[in-house]
OpenMM code with the backbone's topology and positions (N, CA, C; nanometers):
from openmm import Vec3, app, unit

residues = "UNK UNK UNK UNK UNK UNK UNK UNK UNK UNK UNK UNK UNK UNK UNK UNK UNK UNK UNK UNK UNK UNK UNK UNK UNK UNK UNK UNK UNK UNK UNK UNK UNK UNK UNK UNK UNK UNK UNK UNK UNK UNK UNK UNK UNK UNK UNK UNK UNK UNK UNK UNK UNK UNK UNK UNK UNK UNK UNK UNK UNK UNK UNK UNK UNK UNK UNK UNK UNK UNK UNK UNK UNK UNK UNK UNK UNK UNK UNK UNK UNK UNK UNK UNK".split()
positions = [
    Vec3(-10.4559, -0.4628, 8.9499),
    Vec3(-10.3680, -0.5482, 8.8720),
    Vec3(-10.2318, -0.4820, 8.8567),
    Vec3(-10.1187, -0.5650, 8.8363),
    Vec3(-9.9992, -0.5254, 8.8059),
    Vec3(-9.9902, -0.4489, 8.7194),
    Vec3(-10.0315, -0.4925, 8.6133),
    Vec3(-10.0064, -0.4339, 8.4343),
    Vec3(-10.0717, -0.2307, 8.4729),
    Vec3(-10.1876, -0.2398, 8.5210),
    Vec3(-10.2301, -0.1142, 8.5730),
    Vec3(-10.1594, -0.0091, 8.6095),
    Vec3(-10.0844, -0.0458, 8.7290),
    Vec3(-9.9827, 0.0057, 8.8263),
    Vec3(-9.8576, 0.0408, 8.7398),
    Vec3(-9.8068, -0.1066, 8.6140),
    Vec3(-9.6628, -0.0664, 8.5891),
    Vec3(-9.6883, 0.0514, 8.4873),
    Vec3(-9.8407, 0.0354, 8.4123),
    Vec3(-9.8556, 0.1642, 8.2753),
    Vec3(-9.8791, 0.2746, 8.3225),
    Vec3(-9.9429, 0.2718, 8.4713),
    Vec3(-9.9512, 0.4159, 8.5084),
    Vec3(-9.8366, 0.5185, 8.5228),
    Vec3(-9.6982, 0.4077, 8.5523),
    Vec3(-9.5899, 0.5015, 8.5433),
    Vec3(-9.5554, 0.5784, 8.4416),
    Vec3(-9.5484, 0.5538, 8.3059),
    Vec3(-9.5884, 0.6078, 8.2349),
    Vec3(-9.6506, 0.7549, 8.2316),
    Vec3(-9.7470, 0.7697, 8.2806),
    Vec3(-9.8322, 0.8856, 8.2514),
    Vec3(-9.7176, 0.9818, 8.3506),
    Vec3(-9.6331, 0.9570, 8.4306),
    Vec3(-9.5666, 1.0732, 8.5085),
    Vec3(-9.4373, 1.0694, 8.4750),
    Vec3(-9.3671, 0.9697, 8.4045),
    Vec3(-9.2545, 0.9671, 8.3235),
    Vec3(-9.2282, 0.9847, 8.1774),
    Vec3(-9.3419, 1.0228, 8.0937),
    Vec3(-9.2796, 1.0530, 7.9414),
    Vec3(-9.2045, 1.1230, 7.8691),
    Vec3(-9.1464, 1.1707, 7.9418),
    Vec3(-8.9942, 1.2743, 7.9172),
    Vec3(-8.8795, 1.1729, 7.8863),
    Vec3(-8.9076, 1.0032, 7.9513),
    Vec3(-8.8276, 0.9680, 7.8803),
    Vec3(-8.7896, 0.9105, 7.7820),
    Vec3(-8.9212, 0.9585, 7.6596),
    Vec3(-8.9137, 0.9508, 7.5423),
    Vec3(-8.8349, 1.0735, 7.4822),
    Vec3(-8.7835, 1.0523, 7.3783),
    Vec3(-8.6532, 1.1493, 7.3035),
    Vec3(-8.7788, 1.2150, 7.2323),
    Vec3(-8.8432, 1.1110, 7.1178),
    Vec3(-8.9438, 1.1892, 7.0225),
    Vec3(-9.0764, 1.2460, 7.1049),
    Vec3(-9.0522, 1.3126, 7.0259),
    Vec3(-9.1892, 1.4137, 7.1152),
    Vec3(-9.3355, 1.3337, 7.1065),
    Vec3(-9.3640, 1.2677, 6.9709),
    Vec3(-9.4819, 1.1693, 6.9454),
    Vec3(-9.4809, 1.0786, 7.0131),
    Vec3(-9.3130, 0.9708, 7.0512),
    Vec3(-9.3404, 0.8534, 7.1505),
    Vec3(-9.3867, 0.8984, 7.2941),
    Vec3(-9.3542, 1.0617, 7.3421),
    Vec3(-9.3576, 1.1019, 7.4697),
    Vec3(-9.5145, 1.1396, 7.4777),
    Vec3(-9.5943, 1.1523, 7.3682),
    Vec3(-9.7330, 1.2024, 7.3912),
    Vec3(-9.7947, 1.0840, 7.3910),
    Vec3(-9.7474, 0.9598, 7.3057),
    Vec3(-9.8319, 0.8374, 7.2701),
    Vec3(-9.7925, 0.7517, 7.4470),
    Vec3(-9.6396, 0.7578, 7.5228),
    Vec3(-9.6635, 0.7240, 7.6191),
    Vec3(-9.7600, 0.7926, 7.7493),
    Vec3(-9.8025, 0.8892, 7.7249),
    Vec3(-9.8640, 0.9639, 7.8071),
    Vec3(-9.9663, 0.9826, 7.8018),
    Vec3(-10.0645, 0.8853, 7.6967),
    Vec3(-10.1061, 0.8903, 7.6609),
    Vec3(-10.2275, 0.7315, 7.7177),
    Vec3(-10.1318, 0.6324, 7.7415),
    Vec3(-10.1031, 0.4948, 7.7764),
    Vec3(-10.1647, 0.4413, 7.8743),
    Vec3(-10.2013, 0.5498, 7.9697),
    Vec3(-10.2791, 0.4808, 8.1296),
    Vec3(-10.4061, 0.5125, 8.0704),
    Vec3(-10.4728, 0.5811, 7.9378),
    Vec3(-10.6100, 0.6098, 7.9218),
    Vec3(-10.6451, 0.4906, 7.8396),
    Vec3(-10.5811, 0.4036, 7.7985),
    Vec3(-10.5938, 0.2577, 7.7008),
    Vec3(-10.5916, 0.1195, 7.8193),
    Vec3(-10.5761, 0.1743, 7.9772),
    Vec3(-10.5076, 0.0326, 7.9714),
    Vec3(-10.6343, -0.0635, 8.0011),
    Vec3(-10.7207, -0.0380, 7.9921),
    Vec3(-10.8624, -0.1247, 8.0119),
    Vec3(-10.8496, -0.1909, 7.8583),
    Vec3(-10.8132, -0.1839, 7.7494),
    Vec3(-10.8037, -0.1963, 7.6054),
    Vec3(-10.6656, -0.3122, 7.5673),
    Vec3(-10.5792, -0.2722, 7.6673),
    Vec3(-10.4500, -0.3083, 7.7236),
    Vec3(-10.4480, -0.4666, 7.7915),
    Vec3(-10.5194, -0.4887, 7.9185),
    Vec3(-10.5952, -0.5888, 7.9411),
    Vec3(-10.6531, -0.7192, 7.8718),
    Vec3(-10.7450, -0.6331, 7.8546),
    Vec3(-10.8610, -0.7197, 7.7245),
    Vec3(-10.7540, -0.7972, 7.6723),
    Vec3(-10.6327, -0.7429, 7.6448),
    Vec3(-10.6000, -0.8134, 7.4748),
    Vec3(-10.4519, -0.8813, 7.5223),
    Vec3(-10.4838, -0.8849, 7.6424),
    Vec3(-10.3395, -0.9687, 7.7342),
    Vec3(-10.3018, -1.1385, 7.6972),
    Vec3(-10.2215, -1.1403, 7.6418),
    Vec3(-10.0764, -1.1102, 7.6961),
    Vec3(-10.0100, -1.0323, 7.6018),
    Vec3(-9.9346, -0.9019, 7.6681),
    Vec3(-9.8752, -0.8477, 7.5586),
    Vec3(-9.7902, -0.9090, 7.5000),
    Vec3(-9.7908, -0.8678, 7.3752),
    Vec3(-9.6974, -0.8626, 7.2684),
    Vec3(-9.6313, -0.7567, 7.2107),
    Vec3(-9.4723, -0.7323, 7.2143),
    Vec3(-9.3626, -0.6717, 7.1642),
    Vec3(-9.4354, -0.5824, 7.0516),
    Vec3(-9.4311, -0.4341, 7.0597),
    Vec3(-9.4737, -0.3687, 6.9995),
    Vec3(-9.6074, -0.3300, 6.9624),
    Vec3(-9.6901, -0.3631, 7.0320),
    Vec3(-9.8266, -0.3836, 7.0593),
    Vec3(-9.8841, -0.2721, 7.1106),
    Vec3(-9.8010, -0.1851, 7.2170),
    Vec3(-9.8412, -0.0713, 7.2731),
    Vec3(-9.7166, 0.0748, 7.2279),
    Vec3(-9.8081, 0.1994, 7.3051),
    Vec3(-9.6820, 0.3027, 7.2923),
    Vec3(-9.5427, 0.2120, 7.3969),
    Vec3(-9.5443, 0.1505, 7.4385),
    Vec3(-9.4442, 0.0820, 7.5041),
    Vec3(-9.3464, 0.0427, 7.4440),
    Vec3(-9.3546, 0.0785, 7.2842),
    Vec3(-9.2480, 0.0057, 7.1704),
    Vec3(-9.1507, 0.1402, 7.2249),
    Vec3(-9.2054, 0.2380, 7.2476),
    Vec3(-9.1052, 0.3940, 7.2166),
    Vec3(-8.9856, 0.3407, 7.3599),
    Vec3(-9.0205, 0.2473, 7.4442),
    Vec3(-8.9568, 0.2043, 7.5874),
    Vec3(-8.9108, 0.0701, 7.5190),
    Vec3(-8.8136, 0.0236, 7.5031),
    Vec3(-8.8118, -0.1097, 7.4667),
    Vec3(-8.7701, -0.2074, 7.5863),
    Vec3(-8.6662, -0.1153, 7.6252),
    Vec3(-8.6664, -0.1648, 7.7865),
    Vec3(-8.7306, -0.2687, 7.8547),
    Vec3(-8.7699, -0.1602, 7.8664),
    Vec3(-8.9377, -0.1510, 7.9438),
    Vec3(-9.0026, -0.2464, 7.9340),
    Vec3(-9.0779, -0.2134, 7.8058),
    Vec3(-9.1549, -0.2794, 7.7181),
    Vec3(-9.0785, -0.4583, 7.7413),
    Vec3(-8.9523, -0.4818, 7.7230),
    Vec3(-8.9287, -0.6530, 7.7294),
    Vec3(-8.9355, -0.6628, 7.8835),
    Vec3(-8.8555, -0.6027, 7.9630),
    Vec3(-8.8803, -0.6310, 8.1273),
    Vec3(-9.0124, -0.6533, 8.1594),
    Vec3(-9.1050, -0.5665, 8.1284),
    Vec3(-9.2840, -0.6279, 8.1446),
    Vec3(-9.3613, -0.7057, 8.1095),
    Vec3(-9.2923, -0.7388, 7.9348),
    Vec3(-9.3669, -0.8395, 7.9246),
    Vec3(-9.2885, -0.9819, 7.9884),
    Vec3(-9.1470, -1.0021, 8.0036),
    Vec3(-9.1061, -1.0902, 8.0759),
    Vec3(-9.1658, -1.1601, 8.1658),
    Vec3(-9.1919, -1.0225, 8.3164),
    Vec3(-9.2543, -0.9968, 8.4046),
    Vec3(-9.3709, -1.0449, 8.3972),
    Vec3(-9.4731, -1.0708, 8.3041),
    Vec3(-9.5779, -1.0874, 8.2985),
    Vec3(-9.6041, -1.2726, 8.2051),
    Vec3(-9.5047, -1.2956, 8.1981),
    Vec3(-9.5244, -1.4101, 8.1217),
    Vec3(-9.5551, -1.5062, 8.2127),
    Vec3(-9.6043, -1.6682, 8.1502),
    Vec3(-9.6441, -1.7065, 8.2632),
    Vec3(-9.5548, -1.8503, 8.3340),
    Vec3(-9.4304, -1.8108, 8.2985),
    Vec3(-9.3153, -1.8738, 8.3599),
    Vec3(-9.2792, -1.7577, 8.4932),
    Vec3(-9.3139, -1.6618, 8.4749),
    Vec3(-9.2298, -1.5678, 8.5756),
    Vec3(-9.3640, -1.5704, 8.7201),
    Vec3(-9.4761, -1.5654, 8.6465),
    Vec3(-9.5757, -1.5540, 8.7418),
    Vec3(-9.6255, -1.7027, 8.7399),
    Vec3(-9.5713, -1.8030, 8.7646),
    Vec3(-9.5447, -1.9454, 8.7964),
    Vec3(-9.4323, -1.9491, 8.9271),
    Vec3(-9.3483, -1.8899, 8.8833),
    Vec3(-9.2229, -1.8861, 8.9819),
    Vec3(-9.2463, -1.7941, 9.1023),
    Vec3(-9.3063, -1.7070, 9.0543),
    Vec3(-9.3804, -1.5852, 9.1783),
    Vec3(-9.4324, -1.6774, 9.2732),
    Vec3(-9.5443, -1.7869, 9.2278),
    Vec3(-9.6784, -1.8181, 9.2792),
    Vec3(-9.5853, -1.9321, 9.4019),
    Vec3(-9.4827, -1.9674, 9.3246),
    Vec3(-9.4099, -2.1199, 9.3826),
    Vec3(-9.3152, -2.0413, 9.5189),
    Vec3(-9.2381, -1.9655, 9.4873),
    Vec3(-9.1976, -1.8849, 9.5725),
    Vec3(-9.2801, -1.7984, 9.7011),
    Vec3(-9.4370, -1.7892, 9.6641),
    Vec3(-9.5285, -1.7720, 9.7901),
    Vec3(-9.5872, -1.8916, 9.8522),
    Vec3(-9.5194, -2.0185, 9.8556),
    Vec3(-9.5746, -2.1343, 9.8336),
    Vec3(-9.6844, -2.1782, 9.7682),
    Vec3(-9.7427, -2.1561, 9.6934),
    Vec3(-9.7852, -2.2030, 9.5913),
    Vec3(-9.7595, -2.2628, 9.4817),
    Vec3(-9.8708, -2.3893, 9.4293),
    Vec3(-9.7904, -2.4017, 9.2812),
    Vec3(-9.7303, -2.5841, 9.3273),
    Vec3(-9.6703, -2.6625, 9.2107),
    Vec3(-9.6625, -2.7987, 9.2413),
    Vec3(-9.6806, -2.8449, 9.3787),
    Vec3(-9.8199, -2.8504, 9.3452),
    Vec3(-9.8742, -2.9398, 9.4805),
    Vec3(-9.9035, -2.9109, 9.6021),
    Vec3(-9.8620, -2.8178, 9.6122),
    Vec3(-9.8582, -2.7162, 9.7440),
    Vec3(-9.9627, -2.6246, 9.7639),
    Vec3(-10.0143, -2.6484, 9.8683),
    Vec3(-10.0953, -2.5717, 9.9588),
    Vec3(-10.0922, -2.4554, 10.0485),
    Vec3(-10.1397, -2.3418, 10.0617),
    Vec3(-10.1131, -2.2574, 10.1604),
    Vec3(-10.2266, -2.2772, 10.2358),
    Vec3(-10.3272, -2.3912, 10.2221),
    Vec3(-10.4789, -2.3721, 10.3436),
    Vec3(-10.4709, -2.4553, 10.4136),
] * unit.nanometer
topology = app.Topology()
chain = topology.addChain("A")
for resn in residues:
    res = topology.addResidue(resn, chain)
    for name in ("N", "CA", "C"):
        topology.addAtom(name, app.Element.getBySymbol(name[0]), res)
């Protein structure tokens, strides 16, 4: 899954948390994401992902289901359309 892949970055980037607690709680983040999942669709402040806010809105954007509507339509899929 996506969500997998984007939290794992995380675990090799938490330096770019300033506070030392957001940098342990993001590094913390690829050992939750089965927990992470479950409880999908994120919501804003929901994870150590608050310490990234960035981040944190670009993904859940990314993950909403206007964006992965437009994904699906853009592989042809989606109103009416067939790829078989």
């Amino acid at each position: 899954m996506a969500i997998r892949r984007e939290l794992r970055i995380w675990r090799r980037q938490p330096e770019r948390a300033n506070d030392p607690a957001a940098a342990a709680a993001l590094a913390d983040l690829t050992n939750h994401v089965n927990e992470y999942v479950r409880a999908l669709p994120l919501r804003s402040g929901t994870t150590p992902l608050k310490f990234a806010p960035d981040y944190e809105k670009w993904l859940i954007e990314a993950m909403s289901p206007r964006r992965q509507r437009q994904l699906l339509e853009g592989l042809g899929y989606g109103r009416g359309r067939s790829r078989i």
